[in-house]
C-alpha positions as a printed Julia matrix, in Angstrom:
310×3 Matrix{Float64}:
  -7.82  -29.3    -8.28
  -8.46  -27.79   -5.16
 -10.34  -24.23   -4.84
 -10.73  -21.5    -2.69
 -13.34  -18.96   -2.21
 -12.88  -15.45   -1.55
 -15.79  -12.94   -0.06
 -14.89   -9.24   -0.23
 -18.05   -7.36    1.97
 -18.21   -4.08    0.62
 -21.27   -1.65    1.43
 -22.53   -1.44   -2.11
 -21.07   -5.22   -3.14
 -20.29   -8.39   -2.22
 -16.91   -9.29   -4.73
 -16.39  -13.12   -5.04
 -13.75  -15.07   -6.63
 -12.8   -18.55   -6.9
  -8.82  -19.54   -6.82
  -7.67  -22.9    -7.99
  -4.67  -24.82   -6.85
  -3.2   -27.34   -9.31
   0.79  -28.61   -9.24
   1.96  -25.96   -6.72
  -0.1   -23.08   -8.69
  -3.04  -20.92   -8.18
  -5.06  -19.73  -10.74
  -8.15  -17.35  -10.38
 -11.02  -19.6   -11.78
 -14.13  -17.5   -11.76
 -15.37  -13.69  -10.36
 -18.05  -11.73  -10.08
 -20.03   -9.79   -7.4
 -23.69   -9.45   -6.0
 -25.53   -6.49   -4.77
 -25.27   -6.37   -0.71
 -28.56   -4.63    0.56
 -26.64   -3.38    3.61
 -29.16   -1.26    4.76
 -31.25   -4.37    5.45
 -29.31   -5.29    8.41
 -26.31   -6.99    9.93
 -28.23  -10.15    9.81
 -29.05   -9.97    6.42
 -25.91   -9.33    5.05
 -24.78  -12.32    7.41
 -26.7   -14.4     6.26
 -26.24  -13.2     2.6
 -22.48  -14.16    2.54
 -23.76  -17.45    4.25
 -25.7   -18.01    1.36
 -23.55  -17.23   -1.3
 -20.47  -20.11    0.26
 -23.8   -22.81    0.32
 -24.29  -21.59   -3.08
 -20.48  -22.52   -4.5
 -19.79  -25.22   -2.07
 -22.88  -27.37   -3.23
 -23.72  -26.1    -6.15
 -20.71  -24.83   -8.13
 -17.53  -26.43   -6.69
 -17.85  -29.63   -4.87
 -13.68  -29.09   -4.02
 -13.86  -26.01   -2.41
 -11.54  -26.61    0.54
 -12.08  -23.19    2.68
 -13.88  -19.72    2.58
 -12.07  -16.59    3.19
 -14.21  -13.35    3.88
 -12.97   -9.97    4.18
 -14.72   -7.47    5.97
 -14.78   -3.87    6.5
 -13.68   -3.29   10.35
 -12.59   -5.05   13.48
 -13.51   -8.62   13.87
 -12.53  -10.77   17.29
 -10.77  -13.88   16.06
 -11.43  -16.0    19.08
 -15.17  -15.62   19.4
 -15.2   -15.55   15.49
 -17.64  -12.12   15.96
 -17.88   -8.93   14.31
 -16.56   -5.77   17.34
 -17.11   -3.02   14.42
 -18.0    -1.87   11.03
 -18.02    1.77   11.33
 -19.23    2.55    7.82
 -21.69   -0.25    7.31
 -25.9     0.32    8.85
 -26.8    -1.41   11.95
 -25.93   -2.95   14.91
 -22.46   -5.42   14.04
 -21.63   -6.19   17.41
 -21.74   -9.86   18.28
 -23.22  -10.55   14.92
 -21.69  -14.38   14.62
 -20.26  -13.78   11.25
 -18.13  -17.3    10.99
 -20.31  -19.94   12.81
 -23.05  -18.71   10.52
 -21.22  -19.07    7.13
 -19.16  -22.06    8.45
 -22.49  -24.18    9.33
 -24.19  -22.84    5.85
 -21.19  -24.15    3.76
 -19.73  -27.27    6.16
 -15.79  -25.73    5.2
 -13.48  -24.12    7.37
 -13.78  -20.12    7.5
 -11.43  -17.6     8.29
 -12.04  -13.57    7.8
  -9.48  -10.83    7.5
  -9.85   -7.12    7.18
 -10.48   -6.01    4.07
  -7.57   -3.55    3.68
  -5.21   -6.6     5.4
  -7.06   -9.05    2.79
  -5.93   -6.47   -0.18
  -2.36   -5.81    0.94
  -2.03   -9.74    1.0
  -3.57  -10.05   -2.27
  -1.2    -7.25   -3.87
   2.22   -8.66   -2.25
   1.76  -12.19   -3.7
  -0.42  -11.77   -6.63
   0.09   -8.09   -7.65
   2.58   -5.17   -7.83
   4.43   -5.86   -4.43
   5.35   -9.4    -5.14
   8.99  -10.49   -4.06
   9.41   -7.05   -1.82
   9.65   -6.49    1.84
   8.18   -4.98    4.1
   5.3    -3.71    2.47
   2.98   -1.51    3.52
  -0.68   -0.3     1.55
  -3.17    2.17    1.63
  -6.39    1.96    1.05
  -7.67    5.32    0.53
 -11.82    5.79   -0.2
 -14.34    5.88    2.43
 -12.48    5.48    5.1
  -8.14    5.21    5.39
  -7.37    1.49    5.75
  -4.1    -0.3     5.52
  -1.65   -3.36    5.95
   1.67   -4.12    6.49
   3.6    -7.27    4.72
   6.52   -9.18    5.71
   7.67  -11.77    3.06
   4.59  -12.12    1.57
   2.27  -12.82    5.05
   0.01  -10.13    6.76
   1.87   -8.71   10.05
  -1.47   -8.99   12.39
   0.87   -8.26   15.53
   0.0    -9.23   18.96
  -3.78   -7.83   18.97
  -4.64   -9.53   15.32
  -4.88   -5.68   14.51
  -1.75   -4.4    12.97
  -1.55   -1.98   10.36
  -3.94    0.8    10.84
  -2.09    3.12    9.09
  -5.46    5.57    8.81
  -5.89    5.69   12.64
  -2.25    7.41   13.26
  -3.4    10.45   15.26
  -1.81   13.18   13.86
  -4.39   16.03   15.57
  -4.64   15.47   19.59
  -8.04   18.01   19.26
  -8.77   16.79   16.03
 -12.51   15.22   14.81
 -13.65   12.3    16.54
 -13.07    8.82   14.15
 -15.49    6.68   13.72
 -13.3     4.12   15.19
 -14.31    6.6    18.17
 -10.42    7.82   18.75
  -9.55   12.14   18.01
  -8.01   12.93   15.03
  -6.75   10.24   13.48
  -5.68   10.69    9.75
  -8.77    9.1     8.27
 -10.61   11.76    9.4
  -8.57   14.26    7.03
  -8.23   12.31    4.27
 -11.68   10.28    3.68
 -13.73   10.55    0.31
 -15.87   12.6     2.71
 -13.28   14.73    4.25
 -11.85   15.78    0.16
 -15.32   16.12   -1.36
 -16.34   18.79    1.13
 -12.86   20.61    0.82
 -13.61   20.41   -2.7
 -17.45   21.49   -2.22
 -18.41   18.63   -4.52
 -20.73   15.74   -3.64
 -18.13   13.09   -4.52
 -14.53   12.61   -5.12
 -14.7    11.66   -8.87
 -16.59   15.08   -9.26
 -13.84   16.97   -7.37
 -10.78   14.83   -9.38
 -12.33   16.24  -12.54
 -12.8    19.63  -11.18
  -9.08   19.37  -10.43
  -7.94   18.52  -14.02
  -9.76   20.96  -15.32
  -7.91   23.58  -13.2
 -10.34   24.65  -10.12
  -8.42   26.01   -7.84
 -10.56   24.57   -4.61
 -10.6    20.95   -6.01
  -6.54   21.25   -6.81
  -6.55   22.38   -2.74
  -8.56   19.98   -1.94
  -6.64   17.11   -2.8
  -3.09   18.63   -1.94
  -4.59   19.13    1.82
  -5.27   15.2     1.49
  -2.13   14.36    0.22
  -0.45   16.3     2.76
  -2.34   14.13    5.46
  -1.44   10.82    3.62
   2.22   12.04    2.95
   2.77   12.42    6.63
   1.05    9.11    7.49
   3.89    7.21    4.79
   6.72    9.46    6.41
   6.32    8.52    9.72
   5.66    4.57    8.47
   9.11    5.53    6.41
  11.16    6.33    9.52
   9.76    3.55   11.83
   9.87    0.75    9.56
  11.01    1.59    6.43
   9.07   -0.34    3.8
  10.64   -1.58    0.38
   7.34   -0.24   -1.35
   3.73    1.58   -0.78
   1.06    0.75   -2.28
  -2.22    3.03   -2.85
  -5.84    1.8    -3.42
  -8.72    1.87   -3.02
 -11.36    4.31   -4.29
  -9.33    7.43   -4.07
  -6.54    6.06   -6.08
  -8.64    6.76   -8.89
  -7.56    9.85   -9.29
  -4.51    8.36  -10.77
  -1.07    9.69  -11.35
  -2.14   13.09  -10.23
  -3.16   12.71   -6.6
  -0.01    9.69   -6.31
   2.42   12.65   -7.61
   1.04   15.07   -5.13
   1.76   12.15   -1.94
   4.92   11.58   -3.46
   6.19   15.33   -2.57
   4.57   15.21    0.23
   5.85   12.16    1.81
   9.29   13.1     0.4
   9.67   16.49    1.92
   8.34   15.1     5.52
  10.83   12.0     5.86
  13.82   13.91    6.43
  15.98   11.06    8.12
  15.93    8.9     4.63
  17.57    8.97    1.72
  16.1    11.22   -1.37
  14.19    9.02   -3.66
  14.01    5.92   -1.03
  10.43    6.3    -0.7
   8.71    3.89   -3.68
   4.89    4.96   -3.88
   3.07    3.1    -6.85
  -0.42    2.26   -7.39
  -2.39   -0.82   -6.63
  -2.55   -3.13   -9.72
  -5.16   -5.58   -9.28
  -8.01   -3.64   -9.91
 -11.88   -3.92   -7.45
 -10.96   -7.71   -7.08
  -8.35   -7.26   -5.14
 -10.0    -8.01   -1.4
 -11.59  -11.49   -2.76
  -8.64  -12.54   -4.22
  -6.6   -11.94   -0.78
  -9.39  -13.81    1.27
  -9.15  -16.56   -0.61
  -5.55  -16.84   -0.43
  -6.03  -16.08    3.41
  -8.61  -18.97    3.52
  -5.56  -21.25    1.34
  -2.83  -19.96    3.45
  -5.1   -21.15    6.7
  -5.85  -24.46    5.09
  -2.29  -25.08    4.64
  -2.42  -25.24    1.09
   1.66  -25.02   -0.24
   1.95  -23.18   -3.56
   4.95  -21.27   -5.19
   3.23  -18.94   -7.91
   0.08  -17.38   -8.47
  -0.92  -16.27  -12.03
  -3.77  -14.17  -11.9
  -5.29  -12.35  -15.07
């Protein structure tokens, strides 16, 4: 049997899972995570994820055949370095992410964005399997996204498709930290609702909502307003067969997914009522591991027909 490794860099965790590949199916072998110390520094956290493929190549699964790491921002596939992680500490550009964790572990390494490495993981393993196009949002600290075609990430000519938090929908808006005006993201972070809100988190301001505040219920209508019109114009440019929503904000369940459902429905006037299909992510924290290891598999050229993950 053949494995694959998947790294998901969060700022609080690093999630890891192991797939296995045995008679044309993969199989999630083993997961867990490990705190990531991010504010000790880029090359710490390098070298942390460096350790960690050593750590299952040599001493946990001699038949690992690649390592696939997701990360949080814009990485430049040719030089195989890190351009920007806007909500990680430090100093990430140059950092040489892949030649590090490629000369700790002796396999073949390939990194994806996280949100990318999630919508892959939820079109072949998860809710969105067998549609297309697909597109998902990742709503929580920031607004990240990707956009499936038959079951592969659409990376598009810069290897940075799929955005869908860095529309601009405010020409004078706040300035991103991607470092554009008023991109959507800025309206619709965990930051952005909890200060509507006047909370200190989300999950505070979800329960304040429930229970019938009147600022928190704002709060998260002015959000789903912002996400609604971000689906809508997705809806009339390339009309996807489903959405999906993670990510932290998706907590919030059926309530803040109903209120982006109106919203997205009353904006996309030039489709048909009910042709917009919003639905919730179903594969849970694990979700960005599991895609970089099937990125990693997918690289590797490893041929498989189902994936049974539970």
């Amino acid at each position: 049997m053949t494995k694959y490794l998947g790294l998901d860099l969060g700022g609080t965790n690093i999630k890891i899972c192991v797939l296995g590949l045995q008679d044309g199916e993969l199989t999630l072998i083993e997961r867990g995570s490990v705190p990531t110390e991010a504010i000790k520094g880029p090359a710490h956290v390098v070298n942390l994820l460096a350790q960690i493929a050593h750590e299952y190549v040599f001493e946990k699964y001699s038949d690992i055949g690649s390592v696939g790491v997701a990360v949080p921002g814009i990485f430049d596939h040719d030089l195989g370095e890190i351009i920007l992680f806007p909500n990680l500490p430090g100093d990430w550009l140059g950092q040489p992410m892949q030649k590090s964790i490629e000369e700790k572990c002796q396999r073949p390494v390939s990194i994806i964005n996280d949100a990318r490495a999630f919508s892959l993981a939820e079109a072949n393993a998860g809710i969105a399997r067998g549609k297309s196009p697909v597109a998902c949002l990742v709503l929580g600290t920031g607004f990240g996204g990707g956009i499936i075609f038959d079951g592969k990430v659409h990376m598009g000519s810069t290897l940075g498709a799929g955005e869908i938090g860095h529309q601009i929908v405010q020409a004078d808006g706040e300035i991103c930290g991607c470092g554009a005006q008023g991109c959507i993201e800025t309206l619709t972070s965990a930051e952005a609702l909890s200060k509507r809100a006047g909370t200190q988190t989300p999950e505070e301001a979800y329960k304040r909502a429930i229970a019938g505040d009147p600022k928190a219920i704002a709060a998260f209508e002015e959000s789903a307003k912002w996400v609604g019109i971000g689906i809508a114009n997705l809806m009339v440019v390339l009309a996807p067969e489903l959405f999906i929503i993670g990510g932290g904000l998706s907590e919030s369940g059926e309530f803040f997914l109903e209120l982006i459902r109106r919203e997205a429905a009353k904006r996309a006037k030039l489709v048909p009522d009910g042709s917009i299909k919003i639905v919730a992510a179903s594969l849970g924290v694990y979700a960005g591991s599991i895609g970089a290891a099937l990125n990693g598999a997918m690289k590797a050229g490893a041929q498989f027909n189902l994936i049974s993950i539970t």
